[in-house]
Structures are given as structure tokens and as C-alpha cells.
C-alpha positions in Angstrom: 38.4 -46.1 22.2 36.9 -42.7 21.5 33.8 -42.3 24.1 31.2 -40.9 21.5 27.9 -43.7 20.9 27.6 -45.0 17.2 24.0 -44.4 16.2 22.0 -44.8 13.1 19.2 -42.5 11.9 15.3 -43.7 10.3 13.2 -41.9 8.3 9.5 -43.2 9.7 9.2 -45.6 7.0 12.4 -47.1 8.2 11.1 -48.0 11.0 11.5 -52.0 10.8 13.0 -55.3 12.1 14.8 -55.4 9.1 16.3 -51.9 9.0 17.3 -52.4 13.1 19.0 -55.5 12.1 21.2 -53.6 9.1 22.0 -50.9 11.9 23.4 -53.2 14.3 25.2 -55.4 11.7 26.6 -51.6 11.2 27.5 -51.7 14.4 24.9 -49.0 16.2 24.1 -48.9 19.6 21.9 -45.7 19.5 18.9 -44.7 17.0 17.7 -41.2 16.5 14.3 -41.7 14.3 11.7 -39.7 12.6 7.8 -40.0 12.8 7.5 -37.8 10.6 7.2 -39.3 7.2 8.7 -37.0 4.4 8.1 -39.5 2.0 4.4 -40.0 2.5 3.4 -38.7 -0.7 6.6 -37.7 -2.7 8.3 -38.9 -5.7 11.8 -38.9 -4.3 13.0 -42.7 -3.6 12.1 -43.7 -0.4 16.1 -44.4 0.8 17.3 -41.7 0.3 17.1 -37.9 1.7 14.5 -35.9 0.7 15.8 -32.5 -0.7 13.2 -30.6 -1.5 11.9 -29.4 -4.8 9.3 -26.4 -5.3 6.1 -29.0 -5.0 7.6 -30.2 -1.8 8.4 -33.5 -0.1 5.0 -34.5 0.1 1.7 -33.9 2.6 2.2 -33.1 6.3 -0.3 -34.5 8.6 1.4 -37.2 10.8 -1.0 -38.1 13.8 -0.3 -36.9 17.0 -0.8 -40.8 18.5 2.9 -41.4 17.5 4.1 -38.8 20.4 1.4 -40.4 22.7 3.5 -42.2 25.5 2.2 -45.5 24.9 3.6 -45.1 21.0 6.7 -43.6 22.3 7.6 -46.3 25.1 7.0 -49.0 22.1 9.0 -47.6 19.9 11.5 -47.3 22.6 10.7 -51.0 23.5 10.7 -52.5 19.8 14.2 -50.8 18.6 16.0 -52.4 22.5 14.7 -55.7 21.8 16.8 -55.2 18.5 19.9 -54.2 20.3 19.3 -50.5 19.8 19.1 -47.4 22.7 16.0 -44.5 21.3 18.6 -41.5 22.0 16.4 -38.9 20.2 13.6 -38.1 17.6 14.5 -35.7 14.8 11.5 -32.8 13.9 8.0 -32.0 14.6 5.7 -32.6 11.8 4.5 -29.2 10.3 1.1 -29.9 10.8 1.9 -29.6 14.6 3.8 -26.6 14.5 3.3 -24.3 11.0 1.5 -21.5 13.1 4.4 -21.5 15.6 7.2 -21.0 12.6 4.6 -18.9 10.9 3.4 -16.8 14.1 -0.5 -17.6 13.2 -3.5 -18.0 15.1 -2.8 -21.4 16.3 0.3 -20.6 17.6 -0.2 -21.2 21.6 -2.4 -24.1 21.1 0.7 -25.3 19.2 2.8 -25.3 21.8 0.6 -26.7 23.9 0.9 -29.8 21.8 4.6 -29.7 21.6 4.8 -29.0 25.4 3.2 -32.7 25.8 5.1 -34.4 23.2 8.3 -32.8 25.2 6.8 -34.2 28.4 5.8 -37.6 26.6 9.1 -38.0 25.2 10.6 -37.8 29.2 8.5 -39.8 30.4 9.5 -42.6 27.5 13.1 -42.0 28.7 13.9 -40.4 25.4 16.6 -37.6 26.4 16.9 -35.2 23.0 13.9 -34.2 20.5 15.7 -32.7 17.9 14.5 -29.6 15.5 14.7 -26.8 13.2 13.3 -24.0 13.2 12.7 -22.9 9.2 10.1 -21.7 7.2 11.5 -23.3 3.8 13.2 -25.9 5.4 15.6 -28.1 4.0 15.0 -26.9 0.0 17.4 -25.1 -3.0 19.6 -28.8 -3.6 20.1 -30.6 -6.5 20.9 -34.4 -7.2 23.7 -35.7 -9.3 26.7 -37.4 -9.7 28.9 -35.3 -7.5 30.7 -37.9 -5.3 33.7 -40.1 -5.8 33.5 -42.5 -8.5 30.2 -40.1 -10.0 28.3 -41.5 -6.7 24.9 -39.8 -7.0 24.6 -37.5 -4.0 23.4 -33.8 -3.3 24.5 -30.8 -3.7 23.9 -27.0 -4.3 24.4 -24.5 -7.3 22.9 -21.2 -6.5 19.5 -19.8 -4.3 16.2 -21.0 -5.2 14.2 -17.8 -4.7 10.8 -18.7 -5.3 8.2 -17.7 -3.2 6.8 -20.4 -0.7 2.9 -21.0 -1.5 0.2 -20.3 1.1 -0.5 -23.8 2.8 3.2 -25.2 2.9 6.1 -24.9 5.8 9.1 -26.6 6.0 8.3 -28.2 2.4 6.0 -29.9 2.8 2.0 -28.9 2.2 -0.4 -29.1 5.7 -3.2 -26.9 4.1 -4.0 -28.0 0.2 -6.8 -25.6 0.5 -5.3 -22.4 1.6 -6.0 -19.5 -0.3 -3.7 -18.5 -3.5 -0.9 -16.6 -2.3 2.8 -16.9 -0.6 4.0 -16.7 2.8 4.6 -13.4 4.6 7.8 -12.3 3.8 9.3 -11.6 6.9 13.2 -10.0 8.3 15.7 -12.5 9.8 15.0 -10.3 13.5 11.1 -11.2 13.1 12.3 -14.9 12.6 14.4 -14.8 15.8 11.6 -13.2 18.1 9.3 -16.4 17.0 12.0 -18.6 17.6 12.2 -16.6 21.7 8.9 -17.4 21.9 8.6 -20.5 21.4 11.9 -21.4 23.2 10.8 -19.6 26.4 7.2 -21.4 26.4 8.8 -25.2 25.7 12.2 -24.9 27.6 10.8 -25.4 30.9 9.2 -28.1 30.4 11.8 -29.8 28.8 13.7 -29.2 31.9 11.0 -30.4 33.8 10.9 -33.7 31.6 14.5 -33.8 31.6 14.7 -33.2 27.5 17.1 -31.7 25.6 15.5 -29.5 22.5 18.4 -29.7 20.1 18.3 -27.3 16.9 19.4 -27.8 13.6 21.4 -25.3 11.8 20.2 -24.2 8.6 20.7 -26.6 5.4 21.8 -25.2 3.2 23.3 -22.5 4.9 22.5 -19.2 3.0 20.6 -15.7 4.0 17.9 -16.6 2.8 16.1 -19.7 0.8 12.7 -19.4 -1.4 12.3 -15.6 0.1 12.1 -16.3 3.7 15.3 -15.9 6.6 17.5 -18.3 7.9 18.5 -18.4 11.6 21.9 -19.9 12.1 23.8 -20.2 8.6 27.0 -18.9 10.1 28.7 -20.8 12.9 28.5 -17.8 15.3 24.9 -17.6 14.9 24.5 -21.1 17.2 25.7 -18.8 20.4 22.8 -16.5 19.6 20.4 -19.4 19.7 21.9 -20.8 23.2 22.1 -17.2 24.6 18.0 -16.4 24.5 18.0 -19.1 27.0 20.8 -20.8 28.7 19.6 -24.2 29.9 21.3 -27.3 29.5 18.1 -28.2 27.5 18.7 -25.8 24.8 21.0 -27.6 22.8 22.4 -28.1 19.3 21.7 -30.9 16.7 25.2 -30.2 15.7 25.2 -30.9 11.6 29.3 -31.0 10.6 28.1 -30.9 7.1 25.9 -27.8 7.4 28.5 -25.9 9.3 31.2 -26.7 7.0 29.1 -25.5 4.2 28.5 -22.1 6.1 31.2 -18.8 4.6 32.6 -18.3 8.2 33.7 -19.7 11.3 36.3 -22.8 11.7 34.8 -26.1 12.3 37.3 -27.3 14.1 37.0 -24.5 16.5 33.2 -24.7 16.5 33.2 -27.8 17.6 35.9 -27.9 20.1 34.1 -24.4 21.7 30.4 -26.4 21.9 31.7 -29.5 23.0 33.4 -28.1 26.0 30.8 -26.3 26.7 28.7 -29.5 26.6 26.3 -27.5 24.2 26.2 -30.5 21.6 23.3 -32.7 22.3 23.9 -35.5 18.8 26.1 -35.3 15.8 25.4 -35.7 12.3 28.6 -36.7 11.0 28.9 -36.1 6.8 31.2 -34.0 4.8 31.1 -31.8 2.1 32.9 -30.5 -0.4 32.8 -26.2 -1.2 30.8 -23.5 0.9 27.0 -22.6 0.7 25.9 -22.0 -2.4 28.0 -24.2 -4.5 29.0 -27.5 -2.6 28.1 -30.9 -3.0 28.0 -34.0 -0.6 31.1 -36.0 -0.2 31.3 -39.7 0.9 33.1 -39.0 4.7 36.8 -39.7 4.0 37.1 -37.1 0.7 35.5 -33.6 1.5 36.8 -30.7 3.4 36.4 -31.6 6.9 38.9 -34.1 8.2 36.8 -36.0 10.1 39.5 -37.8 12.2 40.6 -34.2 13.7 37.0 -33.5 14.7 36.7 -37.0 16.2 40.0 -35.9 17.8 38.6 -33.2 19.0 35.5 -34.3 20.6 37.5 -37.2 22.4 39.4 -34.5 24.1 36.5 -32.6 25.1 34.8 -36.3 26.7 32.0 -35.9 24.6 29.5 -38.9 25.0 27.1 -38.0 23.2 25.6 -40.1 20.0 27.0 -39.6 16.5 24.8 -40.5 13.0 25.9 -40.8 9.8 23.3 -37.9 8.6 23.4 -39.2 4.8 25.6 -40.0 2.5 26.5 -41.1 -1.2 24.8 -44.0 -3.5 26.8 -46.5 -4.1 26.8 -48.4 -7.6 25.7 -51.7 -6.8 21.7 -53.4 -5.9 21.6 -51.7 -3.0 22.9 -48.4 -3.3 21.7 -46.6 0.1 22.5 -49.5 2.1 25.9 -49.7 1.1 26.4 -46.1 1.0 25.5 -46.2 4.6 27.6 -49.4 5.4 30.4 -46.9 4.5 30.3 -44.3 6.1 29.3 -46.6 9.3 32.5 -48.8 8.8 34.4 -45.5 8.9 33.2 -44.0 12.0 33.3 -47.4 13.8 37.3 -47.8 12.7 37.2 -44.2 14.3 35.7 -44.8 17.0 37.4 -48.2 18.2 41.3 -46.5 17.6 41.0 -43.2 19.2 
């Protein structure tokens, strides 16, 4: 049996009984969740992943109670009762942050705020706060029938290139009354120096708490989305990020889907190199079909990546670290996430159990 931990992921709205239940019926041991709630406001169905249109997700603003310890330790509490282990949370909400990704005023008194969610999240026992580091975020998709069987799922077909609107980060809005206008436009080397900066004031004390930060890569995986940079959208790029400082908490929220997507680099290499290296903090585990920018979404057993190799590979490497199925197809049927999910769940189980 392959030593890698079967988790599930919740958006903050997902954050349930009923949901917990579904994930261990899934057979999850591990959760990675969100408080911040993408859906808040939004059109988009409240299952399935956000991906971003011009107006955005919907209005930033969580409260900073959820990080507070007492939230965190009963959250933690709430998803063991239901059989589950709290093995990481997934973004900071950019109404905590924008000025850090945007270099503003606020910036330090930022990162003071993240430094105590970092040393909340230790002190809960929660080892991994995962994040990435983007001014447009997670944007530039599209929604259709692209999957097996004309399963609705997401994918890309060329470079949204408008410019992001004063009062929005990471797509969704934290300002609704900033002045008329677009964000800075900015080079990729700019981007990196905010990144160095905030790395080098949060790292030690997530070392301190005993936290992994874990980044994301960039999805979709292009130069540059809605006029602003990407950081990593080639594989290489990750060693950059774990080379401004090398600490076993400067890890990597390592996304197969994004990095298959990406115009360079082998995956299977990638991942062999970072899990040896025990870089790799969680997995999202989808596949995808096509590079950056024309690919779509695949249900796990029919894109490009063979998943069984990668799982392969990280067995030989002893990584024991915890893998999600990120997202993944809509099924046709009455519950089309849920089944979607089941899916790709079944799959990496049967993986897991006969490696």
C-alpha cells in the first residue's frame, strides 16, 4: 500500500457534517479546507470551482476570527470527531493580504496578521497553510463540455488580457469603493522581490510554529493573465521560489494539473526531483489534457499525465504526505459534483491500496 494520506478538499461553505461524512464514505483520512469563501457573493454554483470571470468570484472580506485559535482548534476538533485529520488550509483571504501582493501601504501590518494566523495555525496542530502568490489569481478559464462523455469541466482557450480594476486581487473585489482605474502594471522581477519579502518576514515564524507555507503554482500557467506576471508557470520556476529561502517550511502546494499544463519541464521528473528532496508539502492530484493556453480538465484516468507513474513515483521517493483530488468533471446524474468527486476518489484509493 502506497504510503501517501487520501484527503479531501472544502470550499468554506463545505464545511459540514454532511460533506465530512461524503469524504470518509470516499474514503479520506486528511482534509485541507478553505475559510475563505469564493462563493460568497458569486453566480458560479456553489459545488463546483470557481474560475474566475472579469466581475470576479465575488467580495473578499472573510473575518479574521476564523484564523483565531479557538476557531482553528474547532475546526480541527469538529472535522476528527468525523473521522478526518485538518492537514492544511488552502489561501489567505485577499482582504488580509492585497497590500502584500500589491506592495501598498498596508503591507507590514499585513504580515503582521499573517504572522499570527501562521502562529495560530501551529498552535492548532495544523502543519501546512497553503498559498499563492498572484495578483489575478486563478482567472482566463472557460466552462464546457470538455470531458469524457461531454462532462462539463474547465478549460482554457487563449489569454484574458484585461486589465484588473482598482479594488480587486486575486479575483475577487476587497475595496468596491476604490477609485476608477487598474492595477499597477508591474515586471515578473518586481513580482518576485514582493514575494522575498514577504517570504523572509513569515518564514521564521513558521518555523517557529512548526508550519509549512506551501505555494501554488500558477493556474493557468501562462506569462502573464489580465496584464499582471506570473511567478512559477514553468516547472523550473518552483526551484527559484525554494531558493530565496531554503527552510523546510518553504514548501510547494504541488498542483499535477497546473504543472502539466505548463510548456516545459517533465512532470514526471518534477515530481520525482521535489519529492526526494521532500520539497512537496500536499498534492493536488487532477489531469489535464493540452498545454497552457489551450487545455481543458480531464476526469483523472484520460489526460496526459499517467497518474499511476506519478503515484509510482512518489511511493519510491516515501512521500507521506496528503493527496486531494483538487477538482474534477460533472457527472450527468442528480448529483453531478458529488459523483464527479466519488470518481476521482475511488481512483486514487484503488491506487493507493495496490501500490
Amino acid at each position: 500500500m502506497a504510503s501517501f494520506k487520501l484527503g479531501f478538499g472544502f470550499y468554506h461553505h463545505m464545511l459540514n457534517d454532511e460533506t465530512f461524512r461524503f469524504a470518509r464514505q470516499c474514503g479520506a483520512t486528511h482534509a485541507v479546507v478553505h475559510l475563505v469563501d469564493y462563493f460568497g457573493t458569486a453566480e458560479e454554483g456553489r459545488v463546483n470551482q470557481p474560475v474566475g470571470r472579469q466581475g470576479g468570484w465575488g467580495r473578499a472580506g472573510g473575518s479574521t476570527e476564523r484564523w483565531s485559535l479557538e476557531a482553528l482548534r474547532a475546526l480541527r476538533d469538529r472535522l476528527s470527531h468525523a473521522g478526518l485529520e485538518l492537514a492544511a488550509i488552502e489561501n489567505f483571504d485577499p482582504s488580509h493580504w492585497h497590500d502584500v501582493l500589491l506592495a501598498g501601504p498596508r503591507r507590514d501590518e499585513q504580515i503582521d496578521t499573517i504572522r499570527t494566523f501562521i502562529r495560530n495555525a501551529g498552535a492548532a496542530g495544523i502543519p501546512v497553510i497553503g498559498y499563492n502568490f498572484s495578483l489575478a489569481g486563478v482567472a482566463s478559464r472557460v466552462v464546457g463540455p470538455f470531458a469524457r462523455g461531454n462532462a462539463e469541466s474547465v478549460a482554457m482557450d487563449g489569454v484574458d488580457d484585461t486589465p484588473i480594476p482598482n479594488g480587486m486581487i486575486w479575483n475577487m473585489v476587497y475595496d468596491p469603493d476604490a477609485p476608477q482605474g487598474t492595477v499597477e502594471e508591474i515586471d515578473h522581477e518586481t513580482l518576485w522581490q514582493r514575494l522575498s519579502y514577504f517570504l523572509d518576514a513569515v518564514l521564521p515564524v513558521a518555523e517557529e510554529a512548526g508550519v509549512r507555507l506551501a505555494a501554488h503554482p500558477d493556474d493557468p500557467p501562462v506569462p502573464f493573465v489580465r496584464g499582471t506576471p506570473r511567478l512559477v508557470y514553468q516547472q523550473a520556476m518552483y526551484q527559484r521560489l525554494i531558493n530565496i529561502h531554503p527552510s523546510s517550511s518553504n514548501a510547494l502546494e504541488f498542483c499535477l494539473g497546473s504543472l502539466s499544463e505548463m510548456t516545459e519541464g517533465d512532470i514526471y521528473e518534477t515530481t520525482r526531483y521535489h519529492a526526494e528532496n521532500g520539497n512537496i508539502a500536499y498534492i493536488h492530484f487532477r489531469n489535464v489534457r493540452g498545454k497552457a493556453p489551450n487545455y481543458s480538465e480531464t476526469f483523472v484516468d484520460e489526460g496526459d499525465i499517467d497518474m499511476a507513474r506519478i503515484v509510482r513515483i512518489l511511493n519510491e521517493a516515501s512521500f507521506t504526505g496528503v493527496m486531494i483530488p483538487d477538482h474534477t468533471p460533472l457527472m450527468a446524474c442528480d448529483a453531478p459534483w458529488h459523483s464527479g468527486m466519488a470518481y476521482a476518489m475511488g481512483y486514487m484509493r484503488a491506487l493507493q491500496k495496490n501500490m
